[in-house]
C-alpha positions as CSV (number, residue, x, y, z in Angstrom):
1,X,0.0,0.0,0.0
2,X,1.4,3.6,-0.9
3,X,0.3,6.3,1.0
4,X,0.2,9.4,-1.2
5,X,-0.6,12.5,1.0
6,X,0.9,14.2,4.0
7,X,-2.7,13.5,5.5
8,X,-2.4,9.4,5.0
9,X,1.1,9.4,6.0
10,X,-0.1,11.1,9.4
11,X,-3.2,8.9,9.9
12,X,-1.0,5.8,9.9
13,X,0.9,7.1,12.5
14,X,-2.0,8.5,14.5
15,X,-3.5,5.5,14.7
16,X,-1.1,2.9,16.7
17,X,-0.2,6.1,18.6
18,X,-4.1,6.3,19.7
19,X,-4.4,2.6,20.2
20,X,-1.2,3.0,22.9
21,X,-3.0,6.1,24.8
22,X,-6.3,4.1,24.9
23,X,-4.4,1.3,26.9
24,X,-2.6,3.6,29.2
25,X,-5.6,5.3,30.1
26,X,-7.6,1.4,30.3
27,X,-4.2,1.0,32.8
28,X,-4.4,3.9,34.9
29,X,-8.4,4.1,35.0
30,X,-9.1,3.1,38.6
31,X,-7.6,5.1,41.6
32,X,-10.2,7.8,41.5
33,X,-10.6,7.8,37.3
34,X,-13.4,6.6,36.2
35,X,-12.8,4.0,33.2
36,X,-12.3,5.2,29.9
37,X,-11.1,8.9,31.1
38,X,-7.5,9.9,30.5
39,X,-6.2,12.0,33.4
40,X,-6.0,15.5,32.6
41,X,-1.7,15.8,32.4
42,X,-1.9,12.6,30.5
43,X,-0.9,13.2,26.9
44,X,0.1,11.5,23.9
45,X,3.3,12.3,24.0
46,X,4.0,11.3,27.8
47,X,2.0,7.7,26.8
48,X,5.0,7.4,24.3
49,X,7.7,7.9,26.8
50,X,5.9,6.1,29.4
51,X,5.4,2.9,27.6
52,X,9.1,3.2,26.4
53,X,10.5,2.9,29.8
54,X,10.9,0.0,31.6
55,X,9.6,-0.3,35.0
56,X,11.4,1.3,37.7
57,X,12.9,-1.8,40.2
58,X,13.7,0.4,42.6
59,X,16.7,-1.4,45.3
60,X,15.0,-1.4,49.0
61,X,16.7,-2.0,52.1
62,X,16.3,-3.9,55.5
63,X,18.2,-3.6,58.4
64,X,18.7,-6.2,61.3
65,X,20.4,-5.9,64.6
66,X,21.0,-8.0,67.3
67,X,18.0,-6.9,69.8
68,X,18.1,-8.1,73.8
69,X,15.5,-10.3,73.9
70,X,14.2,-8.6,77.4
71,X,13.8,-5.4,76.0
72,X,13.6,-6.0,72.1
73,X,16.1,-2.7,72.0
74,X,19.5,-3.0,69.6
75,X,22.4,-3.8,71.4
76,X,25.0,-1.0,69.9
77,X,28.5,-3.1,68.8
78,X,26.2,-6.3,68.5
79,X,25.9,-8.3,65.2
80,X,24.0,-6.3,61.9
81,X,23.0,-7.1,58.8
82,X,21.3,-5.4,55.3
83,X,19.1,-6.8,53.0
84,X,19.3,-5.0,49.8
85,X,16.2,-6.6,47.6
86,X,14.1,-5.6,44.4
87,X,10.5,-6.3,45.7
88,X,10.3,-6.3,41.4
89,X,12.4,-9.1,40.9
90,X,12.8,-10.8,44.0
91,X,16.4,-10.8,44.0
92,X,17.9,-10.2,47.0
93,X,21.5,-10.2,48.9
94,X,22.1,-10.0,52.9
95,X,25.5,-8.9,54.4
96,X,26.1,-9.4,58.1
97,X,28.9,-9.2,60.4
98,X,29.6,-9.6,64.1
99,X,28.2,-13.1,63.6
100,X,29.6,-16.5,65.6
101,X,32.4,-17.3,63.4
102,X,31.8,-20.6,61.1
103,X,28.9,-21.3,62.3
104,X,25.7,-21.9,60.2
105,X,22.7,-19.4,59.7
106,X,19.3,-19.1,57.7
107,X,17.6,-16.3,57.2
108,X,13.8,-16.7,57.5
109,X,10.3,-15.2,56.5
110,X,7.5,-15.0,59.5
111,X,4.2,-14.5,59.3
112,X,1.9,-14.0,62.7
113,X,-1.0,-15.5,61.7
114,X,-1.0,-18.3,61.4
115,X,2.2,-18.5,63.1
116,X,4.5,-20.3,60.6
117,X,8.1,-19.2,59.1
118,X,9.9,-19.6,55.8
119,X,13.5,-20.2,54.9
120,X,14.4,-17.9,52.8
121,X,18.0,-18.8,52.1
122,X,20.9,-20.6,54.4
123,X,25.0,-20.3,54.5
124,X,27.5,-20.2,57.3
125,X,29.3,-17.3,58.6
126,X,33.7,-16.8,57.8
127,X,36.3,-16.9,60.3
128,X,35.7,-13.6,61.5
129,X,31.6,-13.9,61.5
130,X,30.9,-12.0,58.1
131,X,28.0,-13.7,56.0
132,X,27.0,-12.8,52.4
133,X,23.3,-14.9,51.2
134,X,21.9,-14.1,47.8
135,X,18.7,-15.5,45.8
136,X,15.8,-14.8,45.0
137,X,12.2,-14.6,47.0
138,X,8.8,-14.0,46.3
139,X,7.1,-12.2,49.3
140,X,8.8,-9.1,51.1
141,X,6.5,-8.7,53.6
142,X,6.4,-9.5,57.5
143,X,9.1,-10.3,59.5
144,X,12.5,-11.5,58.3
145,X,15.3,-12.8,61.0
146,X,18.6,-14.6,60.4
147,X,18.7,-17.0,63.3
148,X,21.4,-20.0,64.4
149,X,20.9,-22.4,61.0
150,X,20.8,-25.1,63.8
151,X,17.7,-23.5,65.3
152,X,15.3,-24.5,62.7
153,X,14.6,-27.1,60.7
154,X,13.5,-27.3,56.8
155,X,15.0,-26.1,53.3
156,X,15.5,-22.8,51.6
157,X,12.5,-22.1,50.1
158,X,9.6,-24.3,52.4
159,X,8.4,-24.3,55.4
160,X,10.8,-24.2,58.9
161,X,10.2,-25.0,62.1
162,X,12.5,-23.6,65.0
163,X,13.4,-25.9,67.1
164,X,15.1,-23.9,69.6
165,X,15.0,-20.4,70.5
166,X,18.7,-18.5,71.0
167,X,17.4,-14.8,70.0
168,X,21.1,-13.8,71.5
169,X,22.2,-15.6,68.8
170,X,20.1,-14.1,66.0
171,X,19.4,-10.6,64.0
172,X,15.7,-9.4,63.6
173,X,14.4,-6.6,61.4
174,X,14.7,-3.1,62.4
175,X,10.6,-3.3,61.4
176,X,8.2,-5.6,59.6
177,X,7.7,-4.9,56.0
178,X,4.7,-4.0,54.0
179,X,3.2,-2.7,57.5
180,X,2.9,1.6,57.7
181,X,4.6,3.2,60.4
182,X,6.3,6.5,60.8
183,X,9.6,4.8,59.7
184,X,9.0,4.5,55.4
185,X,11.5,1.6,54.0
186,X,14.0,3.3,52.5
187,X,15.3,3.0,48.7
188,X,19.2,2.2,48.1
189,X,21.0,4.5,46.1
């Protein structure tokens, strides 16, 4: 087909540039927009450039600390970690130090109700009580701890049951994910 006039040329292009803004605005109808309505700052231009980019997988962090199990307060010079994840993805990778030395940890997912964990991913700490994990995990939300690997029982990814309970031994999250609070989860750079 040849398209002979400024005007055809322009419809052609027009038309798969209408068909993207109807499905942005079929996307973003919802949170307060009633279907079919394109918000008023939406554009043709910006559906383009939106469509073009890929989604943002932004890097989140959480923290973990040894806590005293009396008071649930850190204990300043006591073991940390950081879990850097992409809630996106999944991916994930914890750092920790100030760990028992050679000895073996999992880090694990719990949920309150009902009360059940998952293991999340296991390894055993270096001579001088440094651990690095990495993977990948489906849920960021609720508590994560890294405990004594000898404290519960089960394989990375299913179900664990703690069989003993050494919280001087473990790291728990500065605060539960997913759940508001006047502490937001901060983005890594």
């Amino acid at each position: 087909m040849r398209l002979s006039t400024a005007r055809d040329r322009s419809r052609c292009l027009l038309l798969p540039l209408a068909l993207l803004l109807a499905m942005t605005t079929f996307a973003c109808a919802g949170v307060g927009e009633p279907a079919g309505r394109v918000p008023a700052k939406a554009s043709a231009k910006s559906a383009v450039k939106a469509a073009a980019k890929p989604p943002v997988t932004r890097k989140r962090k959480l923290l973990l600390f040894a806590k005293n199990p009396a008071t649930w307060s850190i204990v300043k010079g006591g073991g940390s970690g950081k879990v850097i994840y992409r809630e996106a993805t999944g991916d994930f990778t914890l750092n920790a130090a100030e760990l028992i030395p050679r000895s073996p940890y999992a880090l694990v997912r719990l949920v309150d109700a009902p009360p059940r964990s998952e293991i999340v991913a296991r390894g055993t700490s270096d001579e001088h009580g440094r651990l690095e994990l990495s993977g990948n995990w489906r849920t960021w939300r609720n508590k994560f701890w890294l405990v004594s690997g000898e404290d519960v029982a089960g394989s990375v990814g299913g179900a664990g049951t703690l069989r003993a309970w050494r919280p001087e031994r473990y790291l728990f999250e500065e605060k539960p994910l997913g759940i508001a609070c006047a502490c937001p989860e901060p983005d890594e750079p």
